[in-house]
Z-matrix of the N, CA and C atoms (Angstrom, degrees):
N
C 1 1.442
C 2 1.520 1 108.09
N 3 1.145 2 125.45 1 108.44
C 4 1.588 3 135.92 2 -168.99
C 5 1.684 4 109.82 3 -71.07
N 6 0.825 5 122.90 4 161.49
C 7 1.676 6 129.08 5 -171.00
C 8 1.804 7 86.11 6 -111.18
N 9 1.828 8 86.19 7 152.51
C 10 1.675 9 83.77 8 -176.74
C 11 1.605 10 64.65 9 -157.72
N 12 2.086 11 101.25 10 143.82
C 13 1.570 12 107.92 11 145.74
C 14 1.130 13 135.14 12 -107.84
N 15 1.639 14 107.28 13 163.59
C 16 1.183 15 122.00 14 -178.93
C 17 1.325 16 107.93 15 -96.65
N 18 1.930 17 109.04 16 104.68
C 19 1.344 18 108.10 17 -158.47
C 20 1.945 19 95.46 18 -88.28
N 21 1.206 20 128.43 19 50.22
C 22 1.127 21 114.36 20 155.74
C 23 1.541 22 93.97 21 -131.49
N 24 1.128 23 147.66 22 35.79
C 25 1.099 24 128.72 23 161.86
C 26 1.789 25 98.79 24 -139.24
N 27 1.080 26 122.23 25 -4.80
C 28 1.272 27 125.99 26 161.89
C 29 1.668 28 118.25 27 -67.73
N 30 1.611 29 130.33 28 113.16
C 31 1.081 30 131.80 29 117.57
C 32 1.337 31 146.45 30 -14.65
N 33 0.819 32 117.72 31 -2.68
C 34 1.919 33 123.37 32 -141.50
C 35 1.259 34 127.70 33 -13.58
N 36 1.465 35 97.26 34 67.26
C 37 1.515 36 109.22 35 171.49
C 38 1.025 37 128.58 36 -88.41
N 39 1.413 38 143.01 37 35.13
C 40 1.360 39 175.12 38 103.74
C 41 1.523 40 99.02 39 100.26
N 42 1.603 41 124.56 40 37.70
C 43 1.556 42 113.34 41 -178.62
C 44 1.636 43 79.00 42 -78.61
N 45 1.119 44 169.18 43 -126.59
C 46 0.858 45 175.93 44 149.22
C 47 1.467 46 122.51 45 72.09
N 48 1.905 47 98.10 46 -39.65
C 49 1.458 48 91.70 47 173.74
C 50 1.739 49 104.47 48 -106.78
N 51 1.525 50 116.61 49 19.79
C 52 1.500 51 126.02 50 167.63
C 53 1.239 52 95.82 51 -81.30
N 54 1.570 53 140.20 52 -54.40
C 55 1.330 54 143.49 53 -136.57
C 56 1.699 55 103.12 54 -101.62
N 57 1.108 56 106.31 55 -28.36
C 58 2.049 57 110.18 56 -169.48
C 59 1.975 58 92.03 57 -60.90
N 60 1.228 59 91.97 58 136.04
C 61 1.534 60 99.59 59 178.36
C 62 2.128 61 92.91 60 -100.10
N 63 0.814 62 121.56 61 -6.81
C 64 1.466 63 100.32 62 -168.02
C 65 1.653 64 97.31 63 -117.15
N 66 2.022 65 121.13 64 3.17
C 67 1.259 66 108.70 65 152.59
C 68 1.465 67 125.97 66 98.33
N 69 2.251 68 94.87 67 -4.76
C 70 1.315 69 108.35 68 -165.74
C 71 1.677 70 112.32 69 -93.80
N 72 1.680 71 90.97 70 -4.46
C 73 1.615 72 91.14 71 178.15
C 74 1.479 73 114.99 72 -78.28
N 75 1.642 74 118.89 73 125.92
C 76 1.664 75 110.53 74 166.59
C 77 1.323 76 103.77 75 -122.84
N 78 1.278 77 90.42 76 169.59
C 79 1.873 78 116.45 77 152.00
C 80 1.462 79 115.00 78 -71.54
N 81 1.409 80 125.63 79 140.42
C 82 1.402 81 98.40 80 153.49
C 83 1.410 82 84.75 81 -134.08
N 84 2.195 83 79.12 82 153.25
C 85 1.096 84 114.26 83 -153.08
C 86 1.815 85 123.35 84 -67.55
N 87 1.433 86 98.00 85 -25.45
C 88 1.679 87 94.05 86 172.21
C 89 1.135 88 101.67 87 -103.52
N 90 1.513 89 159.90 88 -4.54
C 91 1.411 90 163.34 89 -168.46
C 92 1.294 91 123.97 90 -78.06
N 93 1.964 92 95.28 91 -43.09
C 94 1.461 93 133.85 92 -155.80
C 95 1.628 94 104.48 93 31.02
N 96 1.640 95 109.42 94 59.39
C 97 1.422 96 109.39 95 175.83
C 98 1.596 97 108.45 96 -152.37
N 99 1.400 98 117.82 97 131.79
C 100 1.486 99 118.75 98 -156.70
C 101 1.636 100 107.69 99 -83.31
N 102 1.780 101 85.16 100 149.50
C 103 2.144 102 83.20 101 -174.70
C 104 1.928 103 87.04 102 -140.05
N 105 1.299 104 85.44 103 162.85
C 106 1.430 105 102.78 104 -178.53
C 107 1.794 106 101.75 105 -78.47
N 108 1.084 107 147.08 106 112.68
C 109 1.575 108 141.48 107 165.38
C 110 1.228 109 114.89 108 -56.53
N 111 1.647 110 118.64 109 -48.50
C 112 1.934 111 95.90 110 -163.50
C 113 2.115 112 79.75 111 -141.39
N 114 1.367 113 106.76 112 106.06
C 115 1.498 114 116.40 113 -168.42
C 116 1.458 115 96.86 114 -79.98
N 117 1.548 116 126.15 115 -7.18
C 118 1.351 117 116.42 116 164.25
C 119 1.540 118 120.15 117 -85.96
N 120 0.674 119 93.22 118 -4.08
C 121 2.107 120 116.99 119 -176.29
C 122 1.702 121 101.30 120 -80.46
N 123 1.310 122 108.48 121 -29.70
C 124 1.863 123 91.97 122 -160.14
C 125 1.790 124 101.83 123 -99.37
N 126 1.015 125 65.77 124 142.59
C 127 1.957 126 108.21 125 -172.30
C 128 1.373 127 101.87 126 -68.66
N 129 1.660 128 137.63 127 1.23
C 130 1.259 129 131.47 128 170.54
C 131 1.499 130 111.03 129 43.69
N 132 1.343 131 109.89 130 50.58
C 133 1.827 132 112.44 131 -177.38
C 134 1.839 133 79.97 132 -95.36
N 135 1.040 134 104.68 133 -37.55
C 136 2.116 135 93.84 134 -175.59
C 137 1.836 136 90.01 135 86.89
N 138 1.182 137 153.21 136 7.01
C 139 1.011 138 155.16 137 174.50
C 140 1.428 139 103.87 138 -56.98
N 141 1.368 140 146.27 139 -49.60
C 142 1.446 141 157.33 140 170.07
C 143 1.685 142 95.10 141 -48.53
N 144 1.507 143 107.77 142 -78.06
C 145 1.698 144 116.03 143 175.69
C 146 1.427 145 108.11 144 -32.29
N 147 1.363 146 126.33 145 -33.66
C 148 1.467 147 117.95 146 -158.96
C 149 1.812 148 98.57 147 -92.68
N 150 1.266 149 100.09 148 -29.83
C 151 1.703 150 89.48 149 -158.08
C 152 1.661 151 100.80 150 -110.29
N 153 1.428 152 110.71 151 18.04
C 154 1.466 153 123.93 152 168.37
C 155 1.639 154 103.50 153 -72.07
N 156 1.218 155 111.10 154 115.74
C 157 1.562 156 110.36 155 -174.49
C 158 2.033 157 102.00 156 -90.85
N 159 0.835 158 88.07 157 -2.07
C 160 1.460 159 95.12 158 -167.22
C 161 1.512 160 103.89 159 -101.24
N 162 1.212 161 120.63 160 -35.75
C 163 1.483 162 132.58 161 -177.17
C 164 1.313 163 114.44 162 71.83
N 165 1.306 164 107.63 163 34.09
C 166 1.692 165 119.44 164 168.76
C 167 1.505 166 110.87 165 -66.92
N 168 1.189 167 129.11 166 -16.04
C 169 1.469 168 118.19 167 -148.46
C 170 1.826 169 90.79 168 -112.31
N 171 1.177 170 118.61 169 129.29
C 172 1.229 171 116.25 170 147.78
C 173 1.343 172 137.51 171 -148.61
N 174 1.409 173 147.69 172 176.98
C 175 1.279 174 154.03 173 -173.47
C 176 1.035 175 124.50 174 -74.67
N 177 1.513 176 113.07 175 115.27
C 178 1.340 177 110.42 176 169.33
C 179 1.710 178 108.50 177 -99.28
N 180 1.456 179 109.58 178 152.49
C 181 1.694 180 116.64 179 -176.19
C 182 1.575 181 98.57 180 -84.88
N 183 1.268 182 111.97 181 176.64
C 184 1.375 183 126.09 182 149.74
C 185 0.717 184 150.16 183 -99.31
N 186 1.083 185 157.25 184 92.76
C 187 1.711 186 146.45 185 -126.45
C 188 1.709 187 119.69 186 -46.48
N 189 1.486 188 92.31 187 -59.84
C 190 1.992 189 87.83 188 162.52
C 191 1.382 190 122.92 189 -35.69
N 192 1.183 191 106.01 190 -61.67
C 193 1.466 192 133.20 191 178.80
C 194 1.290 193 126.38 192 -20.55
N 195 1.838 194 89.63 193 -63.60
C 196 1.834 195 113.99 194 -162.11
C 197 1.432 196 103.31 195 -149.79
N 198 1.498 197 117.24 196 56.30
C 199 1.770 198 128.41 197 -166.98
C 200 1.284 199 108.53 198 -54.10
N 201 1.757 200 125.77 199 -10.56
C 202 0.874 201 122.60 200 176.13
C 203 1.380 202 107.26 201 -70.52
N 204 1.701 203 130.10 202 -43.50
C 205 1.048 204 154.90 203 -150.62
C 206 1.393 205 110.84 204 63.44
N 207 1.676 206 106.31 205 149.34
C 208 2.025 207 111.40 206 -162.47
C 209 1.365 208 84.75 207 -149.83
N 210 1.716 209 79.01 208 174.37
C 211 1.479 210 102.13 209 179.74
C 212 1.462 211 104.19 210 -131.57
N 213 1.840 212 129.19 211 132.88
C 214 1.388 213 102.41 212 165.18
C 215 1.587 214 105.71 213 -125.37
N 216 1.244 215 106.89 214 153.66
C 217 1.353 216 128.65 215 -163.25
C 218 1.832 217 87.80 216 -124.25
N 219 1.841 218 103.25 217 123.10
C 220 1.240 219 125.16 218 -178.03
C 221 1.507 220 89.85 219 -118.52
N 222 1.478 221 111.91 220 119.35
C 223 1.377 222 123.46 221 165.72
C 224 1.537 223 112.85 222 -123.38
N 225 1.904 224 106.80 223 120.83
C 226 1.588 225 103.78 224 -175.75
C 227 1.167 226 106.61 225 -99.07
N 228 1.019 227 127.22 226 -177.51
C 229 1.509 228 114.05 227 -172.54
C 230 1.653 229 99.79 228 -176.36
N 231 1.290 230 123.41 229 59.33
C 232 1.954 231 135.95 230 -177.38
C 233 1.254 232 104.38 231 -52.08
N 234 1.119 233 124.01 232 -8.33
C 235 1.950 234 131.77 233 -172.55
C 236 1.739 235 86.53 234 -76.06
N 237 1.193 236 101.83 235 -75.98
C 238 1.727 237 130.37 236 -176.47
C 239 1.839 238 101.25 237 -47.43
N 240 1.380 239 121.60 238 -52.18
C 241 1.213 240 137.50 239 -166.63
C 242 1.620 241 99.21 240 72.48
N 243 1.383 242 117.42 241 41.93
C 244 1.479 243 114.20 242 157.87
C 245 1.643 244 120.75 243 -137.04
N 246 1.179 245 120.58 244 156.40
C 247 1.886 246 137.54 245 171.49
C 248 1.336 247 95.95 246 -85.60
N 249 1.714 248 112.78 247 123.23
C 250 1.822 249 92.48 248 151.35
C 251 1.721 250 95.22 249 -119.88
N 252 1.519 251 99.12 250 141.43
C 253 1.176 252 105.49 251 153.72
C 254 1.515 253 143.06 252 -106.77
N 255 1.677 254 117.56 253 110.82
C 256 1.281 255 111.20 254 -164.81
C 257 1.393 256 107.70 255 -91.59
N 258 1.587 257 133.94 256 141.75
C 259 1.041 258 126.58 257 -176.91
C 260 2.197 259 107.94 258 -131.44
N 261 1.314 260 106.62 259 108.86
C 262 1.381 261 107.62 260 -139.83
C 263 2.359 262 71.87 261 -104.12
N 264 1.614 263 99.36 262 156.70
C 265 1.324 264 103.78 263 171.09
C 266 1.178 265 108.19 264 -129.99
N 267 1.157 266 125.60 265 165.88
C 268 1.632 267 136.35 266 176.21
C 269 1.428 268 109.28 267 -60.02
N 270 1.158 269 115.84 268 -54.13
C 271 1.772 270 102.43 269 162.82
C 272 1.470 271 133.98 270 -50.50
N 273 1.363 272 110.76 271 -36.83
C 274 1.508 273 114.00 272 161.15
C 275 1.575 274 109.51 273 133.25
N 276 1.073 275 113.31 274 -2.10
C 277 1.171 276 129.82 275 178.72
C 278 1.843 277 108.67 276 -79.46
N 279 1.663 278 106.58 277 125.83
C 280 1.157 279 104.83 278 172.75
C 281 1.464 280 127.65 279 -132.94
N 282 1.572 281 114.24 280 157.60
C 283 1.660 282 114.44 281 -175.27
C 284 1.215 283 93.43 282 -113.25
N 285 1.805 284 98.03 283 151.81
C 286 1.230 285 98.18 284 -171.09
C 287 2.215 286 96.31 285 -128.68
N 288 1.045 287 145.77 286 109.68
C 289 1.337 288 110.62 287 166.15
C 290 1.540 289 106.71 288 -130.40
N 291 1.552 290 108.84 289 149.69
C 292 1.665 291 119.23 290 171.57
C 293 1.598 292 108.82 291 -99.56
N 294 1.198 293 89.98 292 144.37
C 295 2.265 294 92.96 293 -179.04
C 296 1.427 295 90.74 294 -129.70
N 297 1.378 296 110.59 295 165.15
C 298 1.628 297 114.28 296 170.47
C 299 2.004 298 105.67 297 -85.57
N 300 1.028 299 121.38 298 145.03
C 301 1.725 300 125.31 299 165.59
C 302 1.767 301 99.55 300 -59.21
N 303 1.232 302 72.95 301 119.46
C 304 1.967 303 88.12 302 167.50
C 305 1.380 304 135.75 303 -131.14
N 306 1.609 305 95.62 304 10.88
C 307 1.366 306 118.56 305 -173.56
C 308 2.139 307 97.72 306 -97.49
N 309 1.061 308 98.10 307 152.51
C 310 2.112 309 112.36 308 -171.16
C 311 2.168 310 91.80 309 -69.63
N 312 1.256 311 71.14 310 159.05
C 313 1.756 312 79.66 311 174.00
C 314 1.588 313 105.75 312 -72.24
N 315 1.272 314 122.07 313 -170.83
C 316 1.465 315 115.23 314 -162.09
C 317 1.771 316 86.26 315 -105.28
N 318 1.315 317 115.71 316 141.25
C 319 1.098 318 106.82 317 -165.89
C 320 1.712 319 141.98 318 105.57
N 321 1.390 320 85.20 319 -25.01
C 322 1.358 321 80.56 320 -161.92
C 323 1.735 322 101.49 321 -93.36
N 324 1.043 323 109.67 322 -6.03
C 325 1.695 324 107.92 323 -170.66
C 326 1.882 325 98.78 324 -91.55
N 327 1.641 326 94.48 325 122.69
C 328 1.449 327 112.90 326 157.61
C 329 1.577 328 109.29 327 -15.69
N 330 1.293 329 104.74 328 158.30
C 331 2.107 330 95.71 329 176.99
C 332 2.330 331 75.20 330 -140.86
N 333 1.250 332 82.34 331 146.21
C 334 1.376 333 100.26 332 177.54
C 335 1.459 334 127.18 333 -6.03
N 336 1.906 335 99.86 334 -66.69
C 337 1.318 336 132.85 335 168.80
C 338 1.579 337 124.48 336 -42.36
N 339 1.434 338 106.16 337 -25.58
C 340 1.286 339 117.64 338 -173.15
C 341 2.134 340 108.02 339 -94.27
N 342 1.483 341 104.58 340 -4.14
C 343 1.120 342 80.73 341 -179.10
C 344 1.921 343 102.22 342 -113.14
N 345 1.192 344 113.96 343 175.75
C 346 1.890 345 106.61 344 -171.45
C 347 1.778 346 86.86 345 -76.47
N 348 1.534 347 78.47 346 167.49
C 349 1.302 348 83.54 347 166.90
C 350 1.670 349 125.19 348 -97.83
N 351 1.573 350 98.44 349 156.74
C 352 1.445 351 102.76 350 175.45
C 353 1.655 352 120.93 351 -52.20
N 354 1.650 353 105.06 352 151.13
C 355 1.539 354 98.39 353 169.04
C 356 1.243 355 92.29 354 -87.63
N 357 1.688 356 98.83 355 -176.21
C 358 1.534 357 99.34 356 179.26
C 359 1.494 358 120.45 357 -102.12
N 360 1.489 359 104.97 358 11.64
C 361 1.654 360 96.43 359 160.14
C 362 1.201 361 132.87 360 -60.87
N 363 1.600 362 92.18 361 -16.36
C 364 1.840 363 100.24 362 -177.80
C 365 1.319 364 128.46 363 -70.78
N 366 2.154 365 103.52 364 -4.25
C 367 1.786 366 103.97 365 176.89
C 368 1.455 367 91.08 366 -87.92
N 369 1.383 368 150.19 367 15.09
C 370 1.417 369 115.23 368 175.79
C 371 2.214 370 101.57 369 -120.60
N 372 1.473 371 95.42 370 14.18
C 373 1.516 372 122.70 371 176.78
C 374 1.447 373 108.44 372 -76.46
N 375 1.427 374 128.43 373 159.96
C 376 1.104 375 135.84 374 -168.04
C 377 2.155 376 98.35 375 -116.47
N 378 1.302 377 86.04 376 -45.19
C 379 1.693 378 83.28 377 157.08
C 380 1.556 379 148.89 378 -44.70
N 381 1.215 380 133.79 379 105.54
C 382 1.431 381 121.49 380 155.80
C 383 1.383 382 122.57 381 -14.50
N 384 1.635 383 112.05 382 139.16
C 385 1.580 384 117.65 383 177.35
C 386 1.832 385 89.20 384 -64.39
N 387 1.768 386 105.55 385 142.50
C 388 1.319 387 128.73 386 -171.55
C 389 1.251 388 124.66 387 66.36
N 390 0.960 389 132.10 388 -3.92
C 391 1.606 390 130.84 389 166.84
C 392 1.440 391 127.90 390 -83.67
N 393 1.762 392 90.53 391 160.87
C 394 0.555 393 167.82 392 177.07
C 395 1.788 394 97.57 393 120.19
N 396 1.209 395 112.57 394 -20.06
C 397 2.083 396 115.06 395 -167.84
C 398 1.433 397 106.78 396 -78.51
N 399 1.567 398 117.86 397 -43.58
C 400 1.447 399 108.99 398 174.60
C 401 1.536 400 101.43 399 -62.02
N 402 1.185 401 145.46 400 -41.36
C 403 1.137 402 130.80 401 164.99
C 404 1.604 403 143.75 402 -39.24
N 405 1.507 404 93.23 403 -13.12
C 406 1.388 405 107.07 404 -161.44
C 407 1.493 406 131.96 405 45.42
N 408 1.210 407 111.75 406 55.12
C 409 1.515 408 125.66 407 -166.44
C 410 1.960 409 97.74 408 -148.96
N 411 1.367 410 94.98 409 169.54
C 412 1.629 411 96.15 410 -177.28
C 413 1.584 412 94.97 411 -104.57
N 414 1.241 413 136.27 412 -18.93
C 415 1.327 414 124.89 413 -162.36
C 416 1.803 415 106.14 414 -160.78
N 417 0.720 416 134.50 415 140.81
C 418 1.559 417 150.62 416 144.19
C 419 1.031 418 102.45 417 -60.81
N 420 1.920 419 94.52 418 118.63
C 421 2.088 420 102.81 419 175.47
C 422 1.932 421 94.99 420 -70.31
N 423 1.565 422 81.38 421 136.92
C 424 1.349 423 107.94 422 147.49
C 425 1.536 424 146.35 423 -95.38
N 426 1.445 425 148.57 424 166.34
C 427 1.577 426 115.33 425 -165.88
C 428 1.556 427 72.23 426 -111.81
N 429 1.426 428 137.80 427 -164.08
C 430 0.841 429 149.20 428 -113.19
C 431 1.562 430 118.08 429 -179.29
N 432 1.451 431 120.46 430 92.76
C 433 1.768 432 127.50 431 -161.16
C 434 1.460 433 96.77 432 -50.59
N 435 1.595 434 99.27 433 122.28
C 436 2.211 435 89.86 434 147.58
C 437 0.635 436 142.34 435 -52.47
């Protein structure tokens, strides 16, 4: 289901095209209001929808999909610490659900640079660089020989 905006409630404050991992979120340049470029391209992570503070961005279905055809409305709300997602249909019938936020504040995750570097015993290791410590744990369960 491709993200499309609603260029009257968009700002174009481009958290949207910071956060898209596949690159399709822009600015445009005389509008100063963000559009999806290639709606077959997006990865439907809803990551744009989520970190739209404005709630310009929303979902369109696909016809296979949702033959009824819908609409969904992603509302965040970090005050509350919850997402609701409303999902409205052409017949009139609507879903409504709230989840708690479980995703880190923006920021707060280490970036590569910030951690030392590995020795190099760790290429003949079965472990990930930083573990078991980026984990915050003392050990990775193991199962246990018969």
């Amino acid at each position: 289901m491709p993200t499309y905006t609603d260029m009257t409630r968009c700002d174009g404050c481009g958290d949207c095209v910071d956060i898209c991992p596949s690159d399709i979120m822009h600015i445009d340049p005389v509008y100063r209001r963000s559009y999806n470029i290639e709606p077959n391209f997006c990865w439907e992570c809803y990551s744009c929808v989520k970190a739209c503070s404005q709630n310009a961005i929303d979902v369109r279905g696909y016809a296979d999909f949702a033959p009824l055809g819908h609409k969904v409305r992603v509302l965040r709300e970090p005050e509350k610490g919850s997402i609701s997602w409303k999902i409205r249909y052409r017949d009139g019938r609507r879903k409504e659900f709230t989840f708690p936020i479980r995703t880190t504040p923006w920021g707060s995750i280490k970036g590569p640079s910030e951690y030392e570097a590995p020795d190099l015993s760790g290429l003949t290791s079965q472990l990930l660089a930083h573990e078991p410590t980026a984990l915050h744990i003392d050990a990775l369960p193991t199962l246990k020989r018969a």
